[in-house]
Structure formats: C-alpha cells, structure tokens
MARDO-153442 format. One record per residue (C-alpha): residue in one letter; x, y, z. Coordinates in pm, whole numbers, plus 50000, padded with zeros to 5 digits. Layout:
<nodes>
<node residuo="a" east="X" north="Y" up="Z"/>
...
</nodes>
This chain:
<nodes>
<node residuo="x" east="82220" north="10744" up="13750"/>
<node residuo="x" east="81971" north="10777" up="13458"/>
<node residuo="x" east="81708" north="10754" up="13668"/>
<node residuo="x" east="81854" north="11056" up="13911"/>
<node residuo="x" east="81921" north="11263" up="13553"/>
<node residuo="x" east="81509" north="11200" up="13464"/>
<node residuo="x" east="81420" north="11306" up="13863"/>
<node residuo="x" east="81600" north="11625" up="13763"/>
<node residuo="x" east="81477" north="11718" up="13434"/>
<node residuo="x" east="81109" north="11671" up="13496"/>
<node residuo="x" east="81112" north="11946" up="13779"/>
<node residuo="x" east="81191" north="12172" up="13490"/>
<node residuo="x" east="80985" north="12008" up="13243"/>
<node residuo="x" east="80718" north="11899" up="13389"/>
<node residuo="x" east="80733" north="12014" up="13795"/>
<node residuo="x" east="80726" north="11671" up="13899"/>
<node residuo="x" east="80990" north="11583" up="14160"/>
<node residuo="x" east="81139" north="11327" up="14401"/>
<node residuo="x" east="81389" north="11283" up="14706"/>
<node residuo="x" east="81667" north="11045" up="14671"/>
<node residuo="x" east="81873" north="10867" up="14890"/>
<node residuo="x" east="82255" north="10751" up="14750"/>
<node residuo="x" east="82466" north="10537" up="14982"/>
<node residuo="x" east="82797" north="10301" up="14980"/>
<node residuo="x" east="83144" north="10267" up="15138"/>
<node residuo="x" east="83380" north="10487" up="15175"/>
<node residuo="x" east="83594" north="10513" up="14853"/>
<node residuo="x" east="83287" north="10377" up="14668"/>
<node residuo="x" east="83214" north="10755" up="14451"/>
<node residuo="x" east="82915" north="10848" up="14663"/>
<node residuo="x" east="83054" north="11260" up="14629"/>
<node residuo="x" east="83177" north="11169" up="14276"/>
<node residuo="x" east="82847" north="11100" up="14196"/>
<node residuo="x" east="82649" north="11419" up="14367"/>
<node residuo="x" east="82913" north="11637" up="14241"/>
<node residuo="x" east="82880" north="11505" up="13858"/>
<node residuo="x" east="82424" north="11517" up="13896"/>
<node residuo="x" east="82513" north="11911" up="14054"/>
<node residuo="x" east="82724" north="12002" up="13744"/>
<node residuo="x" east="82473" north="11844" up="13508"/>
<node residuo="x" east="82134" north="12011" up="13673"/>
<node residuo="x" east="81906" north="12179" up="13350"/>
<node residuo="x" east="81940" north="12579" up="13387"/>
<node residuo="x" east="81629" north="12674" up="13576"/>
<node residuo="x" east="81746" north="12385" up="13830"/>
<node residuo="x" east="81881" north="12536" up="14135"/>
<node residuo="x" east="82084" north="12315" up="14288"/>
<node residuo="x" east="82270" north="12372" up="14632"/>
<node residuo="x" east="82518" north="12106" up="14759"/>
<node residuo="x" east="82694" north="12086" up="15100"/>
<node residuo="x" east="82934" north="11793" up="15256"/>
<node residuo="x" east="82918" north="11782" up="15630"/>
<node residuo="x" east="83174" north="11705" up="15882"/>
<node residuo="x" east="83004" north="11702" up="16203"/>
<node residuo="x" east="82646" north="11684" up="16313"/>
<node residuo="x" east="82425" north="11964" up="16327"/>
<node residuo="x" east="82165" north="12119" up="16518"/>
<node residuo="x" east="81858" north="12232" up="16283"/>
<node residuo="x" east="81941" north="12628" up="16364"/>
<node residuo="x" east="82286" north="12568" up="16271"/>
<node residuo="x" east="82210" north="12331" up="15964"/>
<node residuo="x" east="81941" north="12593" up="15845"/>
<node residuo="x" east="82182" north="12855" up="15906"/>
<node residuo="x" east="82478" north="12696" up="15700"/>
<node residuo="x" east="82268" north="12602" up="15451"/>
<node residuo="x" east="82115" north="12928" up="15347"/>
<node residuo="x" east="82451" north="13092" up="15359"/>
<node residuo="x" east="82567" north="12813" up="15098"/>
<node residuo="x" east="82284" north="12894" up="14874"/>
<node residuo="x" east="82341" north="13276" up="14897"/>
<node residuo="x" east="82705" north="13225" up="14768"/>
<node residuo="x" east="82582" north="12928" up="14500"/>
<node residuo="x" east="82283" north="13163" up="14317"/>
<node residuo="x" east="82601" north="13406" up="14264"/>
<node residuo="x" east="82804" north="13149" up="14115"/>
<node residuo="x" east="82570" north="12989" up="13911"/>
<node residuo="x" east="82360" north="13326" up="13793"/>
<node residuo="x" east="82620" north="13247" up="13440"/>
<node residuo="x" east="82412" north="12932" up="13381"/>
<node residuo="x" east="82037" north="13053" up="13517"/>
<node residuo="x" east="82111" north="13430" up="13378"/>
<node residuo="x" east="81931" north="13415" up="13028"/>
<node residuo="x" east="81601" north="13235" up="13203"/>
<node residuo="x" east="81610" north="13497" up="13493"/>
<node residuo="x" east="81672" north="13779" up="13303"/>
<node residuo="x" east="81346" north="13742" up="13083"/>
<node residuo="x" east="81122" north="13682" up="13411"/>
<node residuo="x" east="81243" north="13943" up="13659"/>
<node residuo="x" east="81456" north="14243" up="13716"/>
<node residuo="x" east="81790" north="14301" up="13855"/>
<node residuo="x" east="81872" north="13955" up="13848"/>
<node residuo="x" east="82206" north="14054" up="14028"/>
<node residuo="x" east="82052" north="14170" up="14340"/>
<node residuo="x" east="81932" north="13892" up="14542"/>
<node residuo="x" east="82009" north="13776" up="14918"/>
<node residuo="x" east="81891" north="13512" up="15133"/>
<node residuo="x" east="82143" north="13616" up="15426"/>
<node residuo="x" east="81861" north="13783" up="15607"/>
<node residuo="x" east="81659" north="13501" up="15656"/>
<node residuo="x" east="81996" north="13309" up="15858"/>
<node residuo="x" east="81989" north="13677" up="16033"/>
<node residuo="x" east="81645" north="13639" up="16144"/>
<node residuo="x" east="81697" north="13254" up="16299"/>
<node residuo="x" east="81984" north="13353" up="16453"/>
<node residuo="x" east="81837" north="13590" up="16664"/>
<node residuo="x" east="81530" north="13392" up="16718"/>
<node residuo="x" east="81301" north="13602" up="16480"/>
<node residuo="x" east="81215" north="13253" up="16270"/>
<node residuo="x" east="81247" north="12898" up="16391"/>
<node residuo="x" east="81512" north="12728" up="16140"/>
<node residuo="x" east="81192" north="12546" up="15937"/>
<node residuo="x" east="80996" north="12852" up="15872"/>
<node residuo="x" east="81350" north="13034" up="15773"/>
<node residuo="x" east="81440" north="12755" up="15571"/>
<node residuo="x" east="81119" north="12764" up="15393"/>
<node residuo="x" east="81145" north="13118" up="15322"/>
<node residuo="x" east="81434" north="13053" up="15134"/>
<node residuo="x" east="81310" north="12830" up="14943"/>
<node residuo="x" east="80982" north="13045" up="14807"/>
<node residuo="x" east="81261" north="13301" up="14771"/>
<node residuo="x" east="81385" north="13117" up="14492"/>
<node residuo="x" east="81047" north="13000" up="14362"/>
<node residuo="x" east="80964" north="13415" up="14372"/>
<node residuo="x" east="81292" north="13453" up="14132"/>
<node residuo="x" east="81170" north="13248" up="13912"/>
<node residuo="x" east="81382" north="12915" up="13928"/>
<node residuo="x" east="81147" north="12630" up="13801"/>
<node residuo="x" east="81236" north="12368" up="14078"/>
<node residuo="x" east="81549" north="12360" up="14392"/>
<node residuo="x" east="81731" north="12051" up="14480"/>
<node residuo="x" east="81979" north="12044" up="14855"/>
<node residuo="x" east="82254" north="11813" up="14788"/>
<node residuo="x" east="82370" north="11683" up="15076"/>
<node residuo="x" east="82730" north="11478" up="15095"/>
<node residuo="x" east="82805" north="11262" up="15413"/>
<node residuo="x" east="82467" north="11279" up="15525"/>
<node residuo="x" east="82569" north="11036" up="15788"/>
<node residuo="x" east="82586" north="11295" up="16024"/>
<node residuo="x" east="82211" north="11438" up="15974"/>
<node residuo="x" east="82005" north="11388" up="16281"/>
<node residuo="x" east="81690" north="11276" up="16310"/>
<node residuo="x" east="81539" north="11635" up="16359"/>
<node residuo="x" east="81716" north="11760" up="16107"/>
<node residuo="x" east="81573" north="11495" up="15873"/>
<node residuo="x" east="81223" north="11594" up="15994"/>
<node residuo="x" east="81291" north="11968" up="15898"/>
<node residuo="x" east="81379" north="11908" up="15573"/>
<node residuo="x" east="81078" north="11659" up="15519"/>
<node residuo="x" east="80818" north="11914" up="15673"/>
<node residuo="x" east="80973" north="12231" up="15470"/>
<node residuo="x" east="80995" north="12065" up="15135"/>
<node residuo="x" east="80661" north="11854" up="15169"/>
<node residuo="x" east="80476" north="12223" up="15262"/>
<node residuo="x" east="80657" north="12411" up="14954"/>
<node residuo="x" east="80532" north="12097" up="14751"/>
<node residuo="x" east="80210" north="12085" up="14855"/>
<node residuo="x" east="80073" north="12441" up="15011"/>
<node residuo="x" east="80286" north="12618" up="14705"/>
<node residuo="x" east="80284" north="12365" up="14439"/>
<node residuo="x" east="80682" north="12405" up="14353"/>
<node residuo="x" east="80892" north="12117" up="14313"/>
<node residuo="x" east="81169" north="12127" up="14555"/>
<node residuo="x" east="81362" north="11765" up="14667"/>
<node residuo="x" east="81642" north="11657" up="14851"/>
<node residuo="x" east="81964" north="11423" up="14759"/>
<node residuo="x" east="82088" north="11275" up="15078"/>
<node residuo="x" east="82453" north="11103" up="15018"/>
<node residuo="x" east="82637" north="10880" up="15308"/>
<node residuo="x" east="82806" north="10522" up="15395"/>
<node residuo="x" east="82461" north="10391" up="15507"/>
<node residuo="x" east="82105" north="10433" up="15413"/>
<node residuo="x" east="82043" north="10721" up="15643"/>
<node residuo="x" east="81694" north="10667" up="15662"/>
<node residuo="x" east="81726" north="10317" up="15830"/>
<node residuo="x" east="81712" north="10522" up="16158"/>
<node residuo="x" east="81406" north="10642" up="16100"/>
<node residuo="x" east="81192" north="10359" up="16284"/>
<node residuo="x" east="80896" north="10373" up="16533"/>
<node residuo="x" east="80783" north="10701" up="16560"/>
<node residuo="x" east="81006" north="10836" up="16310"/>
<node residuo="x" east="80854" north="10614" up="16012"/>
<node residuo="x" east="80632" north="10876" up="15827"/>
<node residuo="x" east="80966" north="11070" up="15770"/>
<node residuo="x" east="81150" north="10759" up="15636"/>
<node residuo="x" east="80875" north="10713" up="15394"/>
<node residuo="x" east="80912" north="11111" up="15270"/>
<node residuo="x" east="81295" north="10955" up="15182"/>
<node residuo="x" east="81229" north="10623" up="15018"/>
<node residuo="x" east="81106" north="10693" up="14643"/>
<node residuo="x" east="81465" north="10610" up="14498"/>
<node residuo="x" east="81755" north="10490" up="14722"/>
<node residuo="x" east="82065" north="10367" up="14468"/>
<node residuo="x" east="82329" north="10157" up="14708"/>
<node residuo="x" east="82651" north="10177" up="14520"/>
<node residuo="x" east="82840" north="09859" up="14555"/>
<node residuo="x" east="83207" north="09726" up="14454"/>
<node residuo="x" east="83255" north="09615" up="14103"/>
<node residuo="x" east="83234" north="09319" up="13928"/>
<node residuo="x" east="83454" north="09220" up="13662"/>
<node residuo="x" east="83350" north="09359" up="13385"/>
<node residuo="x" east="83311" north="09675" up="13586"/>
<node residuo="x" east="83634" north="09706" up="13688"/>
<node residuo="x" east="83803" north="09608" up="13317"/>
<node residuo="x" east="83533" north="09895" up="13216"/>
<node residuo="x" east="83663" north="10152" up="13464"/>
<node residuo="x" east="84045" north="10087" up="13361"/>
<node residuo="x" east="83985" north="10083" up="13004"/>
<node residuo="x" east="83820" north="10386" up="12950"/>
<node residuo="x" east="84045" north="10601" up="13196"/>
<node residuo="x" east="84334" north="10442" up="13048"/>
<node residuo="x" east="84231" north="10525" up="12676"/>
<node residuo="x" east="84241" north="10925" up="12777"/>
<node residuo="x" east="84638" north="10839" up="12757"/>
<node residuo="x" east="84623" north="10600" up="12474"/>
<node residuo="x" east="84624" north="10296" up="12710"/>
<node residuo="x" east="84527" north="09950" up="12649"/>
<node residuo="x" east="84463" north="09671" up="12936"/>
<node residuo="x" east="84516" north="09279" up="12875"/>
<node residuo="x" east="84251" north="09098" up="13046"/>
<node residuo="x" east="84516" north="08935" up="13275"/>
<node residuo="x" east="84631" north="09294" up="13411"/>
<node residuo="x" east="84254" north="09395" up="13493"/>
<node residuo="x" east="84200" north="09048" up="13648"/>
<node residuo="x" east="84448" north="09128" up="13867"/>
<node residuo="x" east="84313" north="09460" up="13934"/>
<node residuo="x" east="83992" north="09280" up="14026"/>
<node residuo="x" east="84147" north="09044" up="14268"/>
<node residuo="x" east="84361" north="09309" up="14467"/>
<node residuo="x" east="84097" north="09570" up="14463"/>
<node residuo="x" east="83787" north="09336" up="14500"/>
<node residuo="x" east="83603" north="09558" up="14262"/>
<node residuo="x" east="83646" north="09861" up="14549"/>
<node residuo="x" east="83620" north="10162" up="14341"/>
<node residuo="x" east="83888" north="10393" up="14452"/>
<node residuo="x" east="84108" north="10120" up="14514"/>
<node residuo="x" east="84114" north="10045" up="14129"/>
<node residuo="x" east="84158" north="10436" up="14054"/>
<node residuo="x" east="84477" north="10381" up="14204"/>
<node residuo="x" east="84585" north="10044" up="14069"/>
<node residuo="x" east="84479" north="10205" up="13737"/>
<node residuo="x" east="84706" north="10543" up="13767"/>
<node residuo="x" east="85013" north="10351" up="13941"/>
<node residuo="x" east="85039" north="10062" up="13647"/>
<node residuo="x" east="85005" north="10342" up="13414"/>
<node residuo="x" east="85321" north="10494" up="13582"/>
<node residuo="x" east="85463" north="10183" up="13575"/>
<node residuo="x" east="85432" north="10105" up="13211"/>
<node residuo="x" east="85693" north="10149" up="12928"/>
<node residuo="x" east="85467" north="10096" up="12663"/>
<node residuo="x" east="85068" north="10220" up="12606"/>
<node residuo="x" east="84996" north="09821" up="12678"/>
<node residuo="x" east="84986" north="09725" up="13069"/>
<node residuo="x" east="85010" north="09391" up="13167"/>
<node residuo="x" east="85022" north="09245" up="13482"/>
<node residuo="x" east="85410" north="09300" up="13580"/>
<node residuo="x" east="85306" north="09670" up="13570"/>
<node residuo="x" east="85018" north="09618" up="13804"/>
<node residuo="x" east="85287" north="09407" up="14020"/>
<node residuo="x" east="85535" north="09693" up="14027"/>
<node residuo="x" east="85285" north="09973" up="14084"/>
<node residuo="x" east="85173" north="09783" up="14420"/>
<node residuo="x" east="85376" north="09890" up="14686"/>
<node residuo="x" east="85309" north="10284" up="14516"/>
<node residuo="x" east="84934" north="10159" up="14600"/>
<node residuo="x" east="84986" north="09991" up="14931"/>
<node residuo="x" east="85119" north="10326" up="15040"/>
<node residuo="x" east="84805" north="10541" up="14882"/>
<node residuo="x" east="84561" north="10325" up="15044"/>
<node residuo="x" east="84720" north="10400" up="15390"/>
<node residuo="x" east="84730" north="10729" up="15321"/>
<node residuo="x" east="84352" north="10726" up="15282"/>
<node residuo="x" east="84269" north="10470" up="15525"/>
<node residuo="x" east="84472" north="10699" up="15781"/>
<node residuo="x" east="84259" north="11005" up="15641"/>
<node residuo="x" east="83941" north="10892" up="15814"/>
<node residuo="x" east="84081" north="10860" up="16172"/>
<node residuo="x" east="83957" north="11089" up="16396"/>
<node residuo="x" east="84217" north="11004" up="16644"/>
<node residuo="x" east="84515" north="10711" up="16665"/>
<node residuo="x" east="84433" north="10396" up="16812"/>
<node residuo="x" east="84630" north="10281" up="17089"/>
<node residuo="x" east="84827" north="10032" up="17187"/>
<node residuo="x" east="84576" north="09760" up="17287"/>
<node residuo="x" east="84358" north="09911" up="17016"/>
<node residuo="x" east="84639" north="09807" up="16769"/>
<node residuo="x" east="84638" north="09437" up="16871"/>
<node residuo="x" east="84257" north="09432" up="16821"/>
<node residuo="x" east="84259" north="09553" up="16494"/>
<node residuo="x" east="84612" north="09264" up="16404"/>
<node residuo="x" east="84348" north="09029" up="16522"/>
<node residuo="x" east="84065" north="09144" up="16313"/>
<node residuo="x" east="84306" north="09162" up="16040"/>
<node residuo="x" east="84404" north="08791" up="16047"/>
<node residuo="x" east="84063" north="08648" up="16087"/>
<node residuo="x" east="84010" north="08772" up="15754"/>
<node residuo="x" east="83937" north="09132" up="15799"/>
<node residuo="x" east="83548" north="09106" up="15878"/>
<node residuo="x" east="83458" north="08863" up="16202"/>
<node residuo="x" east="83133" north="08869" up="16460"/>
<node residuo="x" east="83216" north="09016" up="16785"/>
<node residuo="x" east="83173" north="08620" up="16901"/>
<node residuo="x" east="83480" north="08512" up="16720"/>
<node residuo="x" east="83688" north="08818" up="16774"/>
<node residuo="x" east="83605" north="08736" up="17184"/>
<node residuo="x" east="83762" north="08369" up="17109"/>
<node residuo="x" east="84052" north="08446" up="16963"/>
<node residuo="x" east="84131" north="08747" up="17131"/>
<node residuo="x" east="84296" north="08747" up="17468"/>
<node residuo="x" east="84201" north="09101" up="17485"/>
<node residuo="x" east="84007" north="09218" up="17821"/>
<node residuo="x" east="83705" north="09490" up="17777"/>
<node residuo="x" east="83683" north="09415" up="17378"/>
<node residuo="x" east="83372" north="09559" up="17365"/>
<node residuo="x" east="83507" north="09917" up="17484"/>
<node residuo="x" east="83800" north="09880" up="17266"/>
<node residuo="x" east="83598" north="09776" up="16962"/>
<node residuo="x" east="83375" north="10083" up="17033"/>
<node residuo="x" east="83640" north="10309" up="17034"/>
<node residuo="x" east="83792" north="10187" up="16737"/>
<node residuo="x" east="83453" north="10242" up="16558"/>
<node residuo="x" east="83455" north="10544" up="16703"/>
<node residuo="x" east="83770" north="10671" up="16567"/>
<node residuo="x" east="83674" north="10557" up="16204"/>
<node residuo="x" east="83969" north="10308" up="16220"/>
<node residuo="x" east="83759" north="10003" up="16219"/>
<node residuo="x" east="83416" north="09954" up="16079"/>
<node residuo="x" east="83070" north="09769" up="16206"/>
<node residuo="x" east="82795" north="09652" up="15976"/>
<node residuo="x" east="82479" north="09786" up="16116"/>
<node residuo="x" east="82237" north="09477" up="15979"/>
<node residuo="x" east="82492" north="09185" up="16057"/>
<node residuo="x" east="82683" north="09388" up="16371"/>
<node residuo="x" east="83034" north="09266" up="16224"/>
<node residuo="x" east="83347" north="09461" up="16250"/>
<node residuo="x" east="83546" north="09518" up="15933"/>
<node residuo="x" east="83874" north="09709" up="15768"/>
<node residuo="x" east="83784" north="09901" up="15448"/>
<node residuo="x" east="83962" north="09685" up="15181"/>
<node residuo="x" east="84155" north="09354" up="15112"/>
<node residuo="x" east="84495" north="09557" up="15124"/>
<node residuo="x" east="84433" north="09781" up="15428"/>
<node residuo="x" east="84334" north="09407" up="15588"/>
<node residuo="x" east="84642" north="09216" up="15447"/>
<node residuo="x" east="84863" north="09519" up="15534"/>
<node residuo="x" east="84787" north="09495" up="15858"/>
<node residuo="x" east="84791" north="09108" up="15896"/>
<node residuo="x" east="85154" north="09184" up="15690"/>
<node residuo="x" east="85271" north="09408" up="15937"/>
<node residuo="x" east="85351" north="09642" up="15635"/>
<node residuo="x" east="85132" north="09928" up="15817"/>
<node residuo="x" east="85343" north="09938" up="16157"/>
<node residuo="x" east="85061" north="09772" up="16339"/>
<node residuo="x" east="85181" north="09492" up="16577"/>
</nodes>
C-alpha cells in the first residue's frame, strides 16, 4: 500500500503518475483498501471512486461516471477549498453535468466527453485526478480502451497527471490479449494481488483490532483462527468480533473462538448467500455437496468421476454463473469461497443435500 500512497503524492508533488491494478477474492479487502487510499488522497488530489454492479456500455459508464464526479467535487470542495480558493474564483460554482448532457444526446462520443471532464478539473486547478474503480470485474474491454485513450491523451497532449485504480476478484487486464495487448500494457505499472494471510498476519489482524477493546489473544486462540479461517481475511474479522463476544475476560483463548463458531458459521452464510445472483437448484445443489466433499476445489475431470450427474458442464456453468460456485481462470478448477462455506456444505449445516 506504500507504494499506492507514493503513486498518489507525486501527482501533487511532482506530476508524475501511474495506473494501478488491485485484485483478490472476495472477502479479501479489495474495497477496504480503495476506500482507505480515497480518504487519504493529498488535497489538490481529486479523487472519484465508483463500485459497479453490472457491466457497462462506454456511453453509460462515461455518463455515470461524470455524474459521480459532479456530486464528489461538492463533497470534497471542504478538503480542496483553501488550494482552489487562491487559484480561481467562485470555487462553488462548478458543473460537469453538461458534458453527460451532451453524450447523451449524441453531441460528444463518451471519450471526448469524458476527456472534457477531465481538463475541466485540470482548468480548476486540481494538481492531478485519480477514477477509482471497485469491482472492476465487470469493465469491458471497450470500456478499458476508453479510459486508456482519454487518460494517455490528457497525459501526454496536456501534460496533467490523471490515472486510474482498477479493483476486482481477478487481474482484469488478463483479458486484454491479442489485439487488445497495447491496452493491457497502459494497466500493468503496479498490479498488488491481495492474498489470504499467513500466520503472523492473521495473529497481527486480531491483535490490533482486539486492543481497541483492551483485548489480548494467546497464540493458541489465533492459531485456531488461522486454521478455521485459512488466513481468509473477512473470515477472521468475524472469528475476531464473535470470540470477543464470547469472552468473559479481556484475554481470549481458544474455548471463546470454539463458542463464537456456530455465531460465525451463520455470518459466513449470510455472506456467501449475498453473492448469489439467483438460487441454485436442485441438481445444482448435489453438484455443489459433491464439490464440497472432494475438498472444496476439484478439476472438472474429477468432479465428472465422481459425479453421477448428467450435463455437468451446463450445471457447473450455471452455478458459476450465479456466483454460487467459483472457477479459477489459470487452472479452470471450480471452488467454494472458504474452508467453512466448504465444510458446511459437506456438513449439511447449510441445508444443501
């Protein structure tokens, strides 16, 4: 994150500026993250941040985004006032909605609206712009050329740093192959894959949450933390907040991790459920038992063997689909979210059968 921080400061400092590219699970702190590098952006750092929930077309991403930026320079004109105020007048009056106006009725094209909006805010005197972008997942390929041709132009043609954070499960720019390669390379200067925690990271995370309280963790308590949670990040918030609940003292051990369980068992499906975009049906159901007792991660070769299942492959698509199951896109393996969701499953405790 250090790293992100220095991207951020030089385009005040020194108008230097880079893209960067944050991925990870689901659960892992990828909007955590964003959210906490938007709060801490230098004043004279403009920084606009949207989460998507659906794809996009360029007009409508354009469109969506400007409005978000019109409402953000009004919220954040508190922190950029004093700068503003001593390079231009009326630092109250300022609107980008005209520019969405003009795409929508075909005035602009979305790229050269987009990069009107941007000069906009080099014209009032904001030292560099940064688009935050959460679940970037759903960005499609044309989209991702947009924002590569607008921000490379209003670098290079106008000299004035402008970047973009891309957040999502996967490395978005992996899609970018064959013709699309020059764009993946516009993405590539610092990609930070967020991955589960080790140990230490997980005794870390539980100590210094826990000492807000006045808590204290025995080794034993966060090992077991570790072992239920393998190191998932969310998954820990939780085991960390339900021993806490579960404690009688300010030291928790590992009966209070044991006994804030089944509180966590029933979180997790709560969030696992969270992410379905529809339920999974009957036959569905007995694909994802099987997955489940394989181990929770299994090639579509194995998952054929074991499974008596007929048309897997359409089942298993529609379960990936529906965000109930997962694939890896290097190895092509399905896969539940976490060792509980997987041995709740297997368990029966989550009403699968």
């Amino acid at each position: 994150m250090a790293d992100l921080r220095s991207i951020i400061q030089d385009s005040v400092t020194t108008g230097r500026i880079e893209n960067a590219v944050v991925c990870g699970e689901r659960g892992f702190g990828k909007t955590s993250l964003l959210i906490k590098i938007v709060e801490e952006c230098p004043t004279g750092c403009f920084s606009s941040f949207r989460a998507l929930s659906s794809p996009e077309t360029p007009a409508e991403f354009v469109e969506a985004t400007i409005q978000k930026m019109n409402l953000e320079y009004k919220q954040q004109l508190p922190k950029h006032e004093g700068l503003l105020r001593s390079l231009v007048e009326n630092v109250e009056e300022f609107s980008v909605l005209d520019i969405g106006v003009a795409i929508r009725r075909q005035e602009l094209t979305p790229e050269n609206g987009l990069l009107q909006t941007l000069l906009k805010f080099r014209d009032r005197k904001f030292r560099s712009v940064i688009l935050f972008v959460d679940e970037a997942d759903h960005l499609s390929k044309e989209v991702l050329a947009l924002l590569k041709n607008v921000v490379e132009e209003v670098r290079s043609r106008y000299s004035y740093p402008a970047a973009v954070f891309l957040a999502g499960k996967d490395d978005v720019t992996n899609r970018l192959t064959g013709q699309w390669s020059p764009i993946r390379r516009f993405y590539i200067g610092h990609i930070h894959k967020l991955k589960p925690f080790d140990f230490a990271g997980v005794k870390e995370a539980l100590t210094i949450a826990g000492s807000v309280l006045g808590f204290t963790w025995s080794d034993e308590a966060a090992k077991l933390v570790f072992d239920e949670s393998e190191g998932h990040p969310f998954v820990v918030q939780l085991f960390g907040d339900r021993a806490e609940e579960k404690c009688a003292s300010k030291e928790i051990s590992s009966d209070d991790v044991k006994n804030g369980y089944p509180n966590v068992l029933r979180d997790v499906w709560d969030w696992y459920k969270e992410s379905w975009t529809a339920t999974p049906s009957s036959t569905e159901s007995k694909v994802l038992v099987k997955v489940a007792q394989l181990g929770g991660r299994v090639p579509y070769s194995t998952l054929k063997s074991a499974s008596r299942v007929r048309s897997l492959g359409v089942h298993l698509r529609r379960l990936v689909g529906k965000k109930i199951l997962l694939q890896d896109d290097s190895s092509g393996e399905y896969y539940l979210p976490t060792k509980i969701v997987v041995q709740g499953i297997a368990k029966g405790d989550f009403g699968f059968t």
